[in-house]
N, C-alpha and C positions, 0 to 999 in steps of 0.2 A: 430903625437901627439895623445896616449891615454890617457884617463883618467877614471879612475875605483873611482865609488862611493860607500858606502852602500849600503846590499841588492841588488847585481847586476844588477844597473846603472850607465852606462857608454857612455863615449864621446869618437869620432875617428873621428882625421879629416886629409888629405892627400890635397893634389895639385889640387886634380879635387873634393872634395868634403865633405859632415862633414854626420856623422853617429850618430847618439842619439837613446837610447833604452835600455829595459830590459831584462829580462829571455824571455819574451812572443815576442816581436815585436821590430824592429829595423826601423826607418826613414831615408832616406836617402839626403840631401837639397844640389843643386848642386852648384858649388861655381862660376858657371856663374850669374844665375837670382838668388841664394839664395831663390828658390823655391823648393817647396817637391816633388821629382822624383820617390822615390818608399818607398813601406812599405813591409819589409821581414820577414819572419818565424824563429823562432830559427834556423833552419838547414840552413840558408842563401839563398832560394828560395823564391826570390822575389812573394809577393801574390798582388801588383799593383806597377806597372809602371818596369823600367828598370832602376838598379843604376844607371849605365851608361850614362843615357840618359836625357839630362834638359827635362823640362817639365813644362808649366806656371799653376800653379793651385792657381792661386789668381785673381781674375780679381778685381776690383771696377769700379762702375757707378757713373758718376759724374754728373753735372750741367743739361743741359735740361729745358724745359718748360713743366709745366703743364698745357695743351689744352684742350679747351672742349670738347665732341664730338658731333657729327652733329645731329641737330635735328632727334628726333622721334629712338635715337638707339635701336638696338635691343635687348641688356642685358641688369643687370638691380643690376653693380658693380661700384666700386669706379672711379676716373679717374687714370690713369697710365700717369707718364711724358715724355714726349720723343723728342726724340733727342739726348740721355744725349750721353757723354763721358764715353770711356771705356780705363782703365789704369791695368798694373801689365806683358804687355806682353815684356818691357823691361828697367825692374828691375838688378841691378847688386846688386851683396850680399858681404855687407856691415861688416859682424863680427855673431859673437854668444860669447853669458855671460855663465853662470850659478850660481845656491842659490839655496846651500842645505834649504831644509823642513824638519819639523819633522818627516816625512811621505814616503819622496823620496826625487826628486831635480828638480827645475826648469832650463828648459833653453832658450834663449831669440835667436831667429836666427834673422836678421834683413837683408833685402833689402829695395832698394829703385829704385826710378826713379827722373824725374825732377820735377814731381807730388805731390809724397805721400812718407813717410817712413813708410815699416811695417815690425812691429814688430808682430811675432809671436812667441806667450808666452807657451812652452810645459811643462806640470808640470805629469812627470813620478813618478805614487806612488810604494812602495815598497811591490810586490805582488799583483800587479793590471794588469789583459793585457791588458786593454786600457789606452790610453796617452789623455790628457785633452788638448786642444789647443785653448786660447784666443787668442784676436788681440787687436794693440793699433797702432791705424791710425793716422798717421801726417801730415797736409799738409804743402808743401814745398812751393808754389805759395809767390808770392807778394803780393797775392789777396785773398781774400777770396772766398771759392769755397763750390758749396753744394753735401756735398756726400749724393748720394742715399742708396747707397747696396755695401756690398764687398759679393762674391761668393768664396766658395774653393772648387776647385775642386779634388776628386784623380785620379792620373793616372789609368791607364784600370786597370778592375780588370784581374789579370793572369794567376791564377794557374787554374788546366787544370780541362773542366766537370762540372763547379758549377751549381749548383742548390740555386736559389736566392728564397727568403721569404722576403716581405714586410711587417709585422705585422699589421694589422687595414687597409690596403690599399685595391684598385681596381683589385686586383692579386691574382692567383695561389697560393698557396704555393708550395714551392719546384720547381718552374716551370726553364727548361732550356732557358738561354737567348736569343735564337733565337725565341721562342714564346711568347716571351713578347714582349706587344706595346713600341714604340719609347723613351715614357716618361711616368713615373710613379709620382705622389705624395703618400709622405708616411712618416703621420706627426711621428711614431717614427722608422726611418731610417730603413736602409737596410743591412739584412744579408744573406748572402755568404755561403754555406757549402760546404764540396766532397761528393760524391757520400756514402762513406761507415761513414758517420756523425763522423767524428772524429776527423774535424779539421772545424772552421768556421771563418770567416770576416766578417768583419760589421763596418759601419760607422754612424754619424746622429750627428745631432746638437737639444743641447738646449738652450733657450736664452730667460730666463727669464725678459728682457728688451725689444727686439726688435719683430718683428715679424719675424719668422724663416719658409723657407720649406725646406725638405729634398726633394731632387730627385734621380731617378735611371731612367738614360734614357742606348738604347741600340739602334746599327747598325749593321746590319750584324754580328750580333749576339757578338761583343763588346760592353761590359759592364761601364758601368762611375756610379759613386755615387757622387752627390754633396750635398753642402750647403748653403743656402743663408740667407744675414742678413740682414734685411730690416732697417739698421742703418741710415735713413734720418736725414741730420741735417746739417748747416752751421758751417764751419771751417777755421775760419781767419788766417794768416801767421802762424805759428808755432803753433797753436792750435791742440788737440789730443782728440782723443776718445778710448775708453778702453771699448770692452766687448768680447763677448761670450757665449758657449761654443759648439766646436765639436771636437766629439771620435771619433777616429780610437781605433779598438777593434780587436786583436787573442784571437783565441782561440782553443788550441789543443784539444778539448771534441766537443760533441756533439752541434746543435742549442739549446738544451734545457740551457746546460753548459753555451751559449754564453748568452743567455737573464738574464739568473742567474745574470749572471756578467755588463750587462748591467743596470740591475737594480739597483745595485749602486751604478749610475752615478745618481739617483734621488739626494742622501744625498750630492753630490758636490751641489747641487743646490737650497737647503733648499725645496725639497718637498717632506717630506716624513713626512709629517703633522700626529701627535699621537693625534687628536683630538676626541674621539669614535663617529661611526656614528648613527645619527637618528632612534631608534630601531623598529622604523617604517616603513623604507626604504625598506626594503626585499621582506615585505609580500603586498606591495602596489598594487592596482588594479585599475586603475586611468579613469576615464570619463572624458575628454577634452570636451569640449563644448565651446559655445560662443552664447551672444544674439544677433537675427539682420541677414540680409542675407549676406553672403560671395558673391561679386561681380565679373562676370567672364569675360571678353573680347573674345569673341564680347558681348554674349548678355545670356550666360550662369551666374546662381547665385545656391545659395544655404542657405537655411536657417532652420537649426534644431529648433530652438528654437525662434517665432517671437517676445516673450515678455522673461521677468523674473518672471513672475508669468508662464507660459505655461513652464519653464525648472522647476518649484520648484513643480508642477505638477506630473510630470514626476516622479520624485525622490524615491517613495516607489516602481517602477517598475525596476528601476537600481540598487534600492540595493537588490531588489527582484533576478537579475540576479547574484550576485555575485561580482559587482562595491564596494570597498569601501574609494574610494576617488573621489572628485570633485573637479577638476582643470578648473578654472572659467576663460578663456581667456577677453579679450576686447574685449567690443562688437564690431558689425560687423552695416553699414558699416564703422562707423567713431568713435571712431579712428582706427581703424584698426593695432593694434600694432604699435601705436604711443601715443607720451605723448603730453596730452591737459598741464594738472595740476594734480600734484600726488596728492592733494587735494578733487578733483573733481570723489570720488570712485564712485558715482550710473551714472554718465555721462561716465567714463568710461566702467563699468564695467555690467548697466544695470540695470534695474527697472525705479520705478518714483522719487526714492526719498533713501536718505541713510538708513532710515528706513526700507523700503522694501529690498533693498538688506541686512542688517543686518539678519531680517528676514528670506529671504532665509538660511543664512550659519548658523541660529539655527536649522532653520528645518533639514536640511541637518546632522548635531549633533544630532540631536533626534531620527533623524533614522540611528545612526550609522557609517555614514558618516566621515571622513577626511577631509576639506578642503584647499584650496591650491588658493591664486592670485597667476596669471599669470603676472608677472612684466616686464614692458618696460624700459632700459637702454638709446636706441640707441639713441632717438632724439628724440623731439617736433616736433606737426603739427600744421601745419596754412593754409588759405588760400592759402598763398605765396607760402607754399611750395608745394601745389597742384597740383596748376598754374605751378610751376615747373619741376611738377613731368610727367604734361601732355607734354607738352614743347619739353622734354630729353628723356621720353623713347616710346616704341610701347607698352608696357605690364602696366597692372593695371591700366590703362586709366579711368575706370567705378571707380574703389576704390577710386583714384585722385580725382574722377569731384564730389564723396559724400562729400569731405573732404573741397570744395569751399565753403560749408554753414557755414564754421566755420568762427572765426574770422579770419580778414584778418592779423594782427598779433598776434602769441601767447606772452602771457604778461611774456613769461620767456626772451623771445626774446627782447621785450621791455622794460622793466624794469632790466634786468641781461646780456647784452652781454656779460659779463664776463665768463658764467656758458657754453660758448658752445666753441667749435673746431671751428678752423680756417687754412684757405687750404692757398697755400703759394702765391694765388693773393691776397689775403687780404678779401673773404668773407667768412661768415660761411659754415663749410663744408657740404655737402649734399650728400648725398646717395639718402631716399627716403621721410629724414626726416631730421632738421637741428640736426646736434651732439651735444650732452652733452658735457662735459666734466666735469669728477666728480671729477678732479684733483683740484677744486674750494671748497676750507674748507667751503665753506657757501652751496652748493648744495648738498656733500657730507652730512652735519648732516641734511638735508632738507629731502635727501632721506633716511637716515637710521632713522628719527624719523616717516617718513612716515611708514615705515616696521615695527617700534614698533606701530603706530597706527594700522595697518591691526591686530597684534595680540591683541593691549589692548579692540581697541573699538570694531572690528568686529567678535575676537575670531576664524582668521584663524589658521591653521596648521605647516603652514611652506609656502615656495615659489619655483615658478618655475621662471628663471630666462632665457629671451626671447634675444638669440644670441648677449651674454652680449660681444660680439666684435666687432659687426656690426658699422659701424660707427669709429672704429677708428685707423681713417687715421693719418700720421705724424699732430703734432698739433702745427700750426705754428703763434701762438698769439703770438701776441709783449708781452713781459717780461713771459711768460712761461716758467717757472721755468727747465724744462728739456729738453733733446734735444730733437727736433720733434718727431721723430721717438719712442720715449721708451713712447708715449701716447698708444699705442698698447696694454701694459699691465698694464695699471693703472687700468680696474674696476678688476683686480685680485684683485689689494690692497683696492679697495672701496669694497667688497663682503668681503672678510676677514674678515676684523674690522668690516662690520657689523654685521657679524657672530659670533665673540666674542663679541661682545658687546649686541645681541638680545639673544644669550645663555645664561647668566647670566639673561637676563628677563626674559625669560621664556626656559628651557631645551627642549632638544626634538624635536625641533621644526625640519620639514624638508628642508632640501637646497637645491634642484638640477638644475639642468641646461644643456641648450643647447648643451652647449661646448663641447668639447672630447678634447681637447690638456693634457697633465700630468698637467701644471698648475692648471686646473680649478678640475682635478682629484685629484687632491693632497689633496684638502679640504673640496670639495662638498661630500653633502651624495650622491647622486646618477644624473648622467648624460645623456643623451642620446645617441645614437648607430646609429648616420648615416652612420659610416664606413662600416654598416651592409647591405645600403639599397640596393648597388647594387645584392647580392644575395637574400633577401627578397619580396622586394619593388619597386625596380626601376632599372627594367635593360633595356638596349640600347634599342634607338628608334625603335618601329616596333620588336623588339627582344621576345622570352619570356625569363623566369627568369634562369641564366646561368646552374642551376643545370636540368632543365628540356630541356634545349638545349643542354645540356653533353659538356659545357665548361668544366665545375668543377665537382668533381665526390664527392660520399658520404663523403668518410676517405679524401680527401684532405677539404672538405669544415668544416667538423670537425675539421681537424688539422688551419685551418681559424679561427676558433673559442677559441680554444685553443691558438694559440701563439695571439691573441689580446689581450685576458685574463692575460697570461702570462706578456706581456711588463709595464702592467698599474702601476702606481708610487706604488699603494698601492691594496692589495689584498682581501678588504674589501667594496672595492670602488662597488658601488650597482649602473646595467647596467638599463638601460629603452628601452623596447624592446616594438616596433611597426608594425604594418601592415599598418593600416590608424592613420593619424594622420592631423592637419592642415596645415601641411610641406605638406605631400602626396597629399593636393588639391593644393599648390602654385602650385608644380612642374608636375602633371595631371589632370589639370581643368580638359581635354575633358573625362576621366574616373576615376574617382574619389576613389571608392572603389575597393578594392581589387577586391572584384566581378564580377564586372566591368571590371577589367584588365585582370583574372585571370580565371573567373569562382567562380562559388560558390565552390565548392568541394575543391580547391585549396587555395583557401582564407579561409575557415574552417581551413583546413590542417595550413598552415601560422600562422594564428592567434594564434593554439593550440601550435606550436611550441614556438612560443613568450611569451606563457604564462609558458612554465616549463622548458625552458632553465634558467641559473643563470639570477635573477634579477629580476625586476616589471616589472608590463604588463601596456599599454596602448592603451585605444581605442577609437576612434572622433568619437562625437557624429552621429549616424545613423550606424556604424559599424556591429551592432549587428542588425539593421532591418531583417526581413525573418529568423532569427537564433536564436532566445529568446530561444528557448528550450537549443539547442547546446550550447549555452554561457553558462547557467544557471548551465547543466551538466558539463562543464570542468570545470569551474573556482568553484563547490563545490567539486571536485578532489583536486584541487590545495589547497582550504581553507581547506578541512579535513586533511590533508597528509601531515605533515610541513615537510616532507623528500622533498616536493617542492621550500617551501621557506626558511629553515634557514639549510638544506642541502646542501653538497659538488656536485658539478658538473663538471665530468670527461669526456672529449667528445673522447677521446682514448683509454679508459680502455675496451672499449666493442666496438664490430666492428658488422657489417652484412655481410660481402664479398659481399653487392651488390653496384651495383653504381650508384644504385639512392634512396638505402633505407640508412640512415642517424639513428646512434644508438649513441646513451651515457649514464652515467651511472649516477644515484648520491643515493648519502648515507647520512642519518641523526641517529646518534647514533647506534642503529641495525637496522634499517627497510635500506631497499637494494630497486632502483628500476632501471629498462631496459626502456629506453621510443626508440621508433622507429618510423618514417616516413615518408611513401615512397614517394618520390618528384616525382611522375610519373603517366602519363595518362593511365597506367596498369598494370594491377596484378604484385604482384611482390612477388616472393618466397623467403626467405633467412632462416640460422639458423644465434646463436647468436656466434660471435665467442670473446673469452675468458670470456667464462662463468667461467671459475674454478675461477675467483675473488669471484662469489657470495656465500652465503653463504648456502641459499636454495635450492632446489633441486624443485621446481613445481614454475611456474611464472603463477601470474593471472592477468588479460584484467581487469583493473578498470573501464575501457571503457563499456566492454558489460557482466563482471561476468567469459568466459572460462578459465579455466586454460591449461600450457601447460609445458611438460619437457623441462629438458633445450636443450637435443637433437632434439628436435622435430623441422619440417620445418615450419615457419609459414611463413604464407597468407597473405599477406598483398592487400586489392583492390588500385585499381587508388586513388590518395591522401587520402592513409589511416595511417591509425598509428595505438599502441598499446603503453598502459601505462602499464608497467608489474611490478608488487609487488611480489619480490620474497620472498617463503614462506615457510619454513623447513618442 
């Protein structure tokens, strides 16, 4: 049986199995398990798995207990349930439908076992080379049963030589699969090319409901790309669930071609948010700070700033540097990124009194300043939850034992059990702090009239929004409104509305946040870049940083930087680039600064990079000690020269041919500039290679005043650079 649709989509199905697909990709579902066995190329060479050949690439997780773990553990994550049940490895297949769309045509393949019926929902668009693929889970039991996760996985990838890129991930680009670890995460999926770039694969999931990870593990130098949907939630006799979504993606063009086309897959998903962003966001130059000492286990602290009059002190010497925003974290030690009372701003935030902190954030506007609260999401603290905290884990023990002077319960807790997350023994959920839950219409206008207070009464700037995911686990309160599991992305929907709703109070205002997934990208003015840190910031224990160890070489950790850019929902979306940051001390109390880690020379280098790559710069209080000059000098670079910040940034257009000196380009109207790098503890020689872009002919050192042809060899010392202005 054929059948030929509109726009060359078409259906074939025989004895041994059923064919669905376009011009670009054909799938292959075997008509044993009614599972997807291979995905083929227009010329009929299979690019994963074997038509031939069944293949289970569905599993679900089922039932299980959620267990505590043993006192004093040594991480410091949610709990995982275990024991569950694992189903899909024998499934017999059941039929396939199809309905025509305006667009293409959907088609329904369905297997089942004694378990679950799944329905797997593919909607091929007309002109599109990826196929869109939902699920709609049934259970079959007598009983009611609680699904965790369904996973799909594809068969091996096949075709011969790939070279895999993980965009935003812990990876190479371009790297061959026998030198890539076991398993990779890579929150926007994984692509496939040949060798002469002119044909590429790619898979990933979005899921704007549940919590999703893409993986790309490999063995012996076999390839796997999967997807996982963290779809927690009870399912009584015939009850179903409906979500998604993961692409399978061809593409006869290059990897550039394939992210082109990948990108969208945003508008299948409503994130391709036309909101304009914060015209603020670009040129931002941000001082992190906190009042109060940061507490270290064993017996290690740190305190910038011991009062809020000693940080408001401070202030003409930070703007004197070239700082022009103040992002005011929770003081230190209590709450510690946690919520007492959104009420209670000088208790959290520092001073003796709301006055004096008001105070501060004029002064800070008088001299030019930005300001910015640093807002907690995740949970409320209390006593209890201290005592808890000391209890369950090894780490933050000192931070814990500050937070037992508080009350022994917070009065959100007492007065509102409604407003928080519940685990599926029946307590409130706990990480390190009991969970919110803003999915509670009375908490939600609590906290977005809060965030109209921070701008009416205290005349903040906008906010930074502190790991607005943390915390939420499946939310399993009795009469909550949706299945457990899709609590994962509800503060998307509380930050949104608040955002529409505080824009029309006042415009302008800045948004950004923790996050990196496309959701939080889709809307925020500007995010932060931990994809970043393992070449920056934080590379393996005992390690130095991969580019000065020659894992990763100049042009590939450029083309790193490039295709992250490249995949984000929206191309306006404004990066937050770090050295040190309060993240940087959770995760190395024992060396803190860059400097520290690094060397000085290094951590200069570092920091400079961070400032005139695409996006705002960020620096934690003390960053700049021993370097007042050098700060003061780059970041009046960066403020003179808006070729830095409302300029284009090309990290491929201009090369070095060395491999540890690191060149890209950027352009703002006609001013042209070459910045260079060298990630190395010596001298390093290189020319520029594809100068003919530029349009000058003499480049000069903004740095030290020489000029230089574009022929000419430059010099680069041990972690040095060169800002170059090229000049006709």
């Amino acid at each position: 049986m054929n059948e030929v649709f509109p726009g060359g989509i078409f259906a074939g199905e025989n004895e041994n199995g059923l064919q669905l697909g376009n011009e670009f990709l054909t799938l292959f579902f075997s008509k044993r398990n009614g599972q997807l066995s291979a995905v083929a190329a227009p010329d009929g060479n299979p690019v994963f798995g074997k038509p031939d050949e069944m293949f289970q690439s569905v599993k679900i997780a089922s039932g299980g207990k959620l267990n505590s773990y043993p006192p004093k553990f040594k991480h410091f994550y949610s709990l995982e349930p275990e024991n569950m049940d694992e189903s899909g490895g024998a499934t017999v297949f059941r039929g396939w439908f199809s309905t025509r769309l305006p667009c293409g045509v959907e088609f329904i393949v369905v297997c089942e076992d004694p378990d679950w019926r799944i329905e797997q929902i593919l909607e091929f668009e007309v002109r599109q080379p990826y196929v869109r693929i939902d699920w709609k889970i049934t259970n079959r039991k007598n009983t009611e049963e609680r699904l965790r996760a369904l996973t799909f996985q594809l068969p091996e990838l096949t075709f011969e030589k790939p070279l895999i890129s993980l965009p935003g991930a812990i990876s190479v680009p371009d790297s061959e699969p026998e030198k890539m670890p076991p398993l990779t995460y890579c929150k926007f999926g994984a692509f496939a090319r040949n060798e002469n770039d002119t044909f590429c694969a790619a898979a990933w999931t979005t899921d704007t409901d549940f919590m999703n990870l893409n993986r790309c593990s490999q063995k012996d130098g076999r390839v796997f790309f999967s997807q996982e949907h963290r779809c927690s939630g009870d399912l009584g006799k015939g009850d179903a669930i409906h979500f998604g979504s993961d692409y399978i993606l061809l593409s006869g063009g290059s990897l550039n071609n394939a992210i082109e086309s990948f990108r969208g897959h945003y508008r299948d998903k409503g994130l391709t948010d036309s909101t304009p962003r914060s015209p603020v966001a670009r040129d931002a130059v941000i001082f992190e700070a906190n009042v109060g000492a940061i507490l270290f286990d064993p017996d290690f602290s740190y305190c910038p700033y011991p009062t809020l009059a000693d940080f408001r002190s401070d202030l003409p010497r930070l703007r004197s540097l070239g700082f022009n925003t103040i992002q005011l974290m929770p003081k230190m030690p209590f709450p510690w990124y946690t919520v007492t009372q959104y009420d209670d701003f000088h208790g959290t935030y520092g001073g003796e009194s709301d006055e004096e902190l008001k105070g501060f954030i004029r002064n800070a506007h008088e001299l030019g300043f930005r300001f910015l609260f640093d807002i907690v999401l995740h949970g409320a603290a209390d006593a209890q939850s201290s005592r808890k905290g000391i209890e369950r884990y090894q780490v933050r023990n000192r931070l814990f034992a500050a937070g037992l002077a508080s009350g022994e319960v917070n009065p959100y807790r007492r007065e509102h059990p409604d407003w928080f997350r519940y685990d599926e023994n029946g307590g409130i959920s706990f990480i390190h702090t009991w969970s919110l839950d803003f999915d509670s219409p009375e908490l939600a206008k609590l906290f977005t009239d809060h965030l109209k207070q921070c701008v009416s009464e205290y005349g903040c700037d906008g906010f930074r929004f502190d790991a607005p995911y943390w915390g939420c686990e499946p939310n399993w309160r009795k009469g909550y409104p949706l299945f457990p599991g899709a609590s994962f992305s509800r503060n998307v929907k509380l930050l949104r509305d608040a955002k529409n709703e505080l824009l029309r109070f006042k415009p302008g205002l800045l948004w950004y946040t923790e996050h990196e997934h496309a959701e939080w990208r889709a809307f925020m003015d500007m995010t932060y870049t931990y994809e970043e840190s393992w070449l920056l910031w934080r590379p393996a224990p005992g390690q130095k940083l991969p580019i000065y160890q020659g894992v990763i070489d100049a042009a590939k950790m450029a083309r790193w930087f490039d295709l992250r850019r490249r995949v984000l929902p929206r191309s306006d979306i404004v990066l937050q680039h770090h050295i040190d940051s309060h993240d940087s001390w959770w995760n190395e109390a024992d060396s803190a600064f860059a400097r520290d880690k690094f060397g000085r020379a290094a951590a200069r280098l570092l920091n400079v990079f961070c400032m005139f790559i695409d996006g705002a710069f960020l620096g934690y209080a003390g960053t700049e000690k021993g370097d007042e000059d050098f700060f003061r000098k780059m970041l009046a670079i960066r403020r003179e020269n808006p070729v830095f910040t409302l300029g284009s940034c090309d990290y491929l257009k201009i090369g070095s041919g060395h491999p540890r000196v690191l060149a890209f380009f950027r352009k703002y109207r006609e001013v042209e500039s070459v910045l260079l790098f060298n990630f190395s503890e010596e001298t390093s020689l290189c020319r520029i290679h594809g100068a003919e872009c530029l349009s000058g002919t003499v480049l000069r050192d903004l740095v030290d005043g020489t000029a230089h042809r574009l022929a000419d060899e430059l010099k680069l010392e041990p972690n040095g650079l060169m800002i170059l202005s090229a000049e006709k």
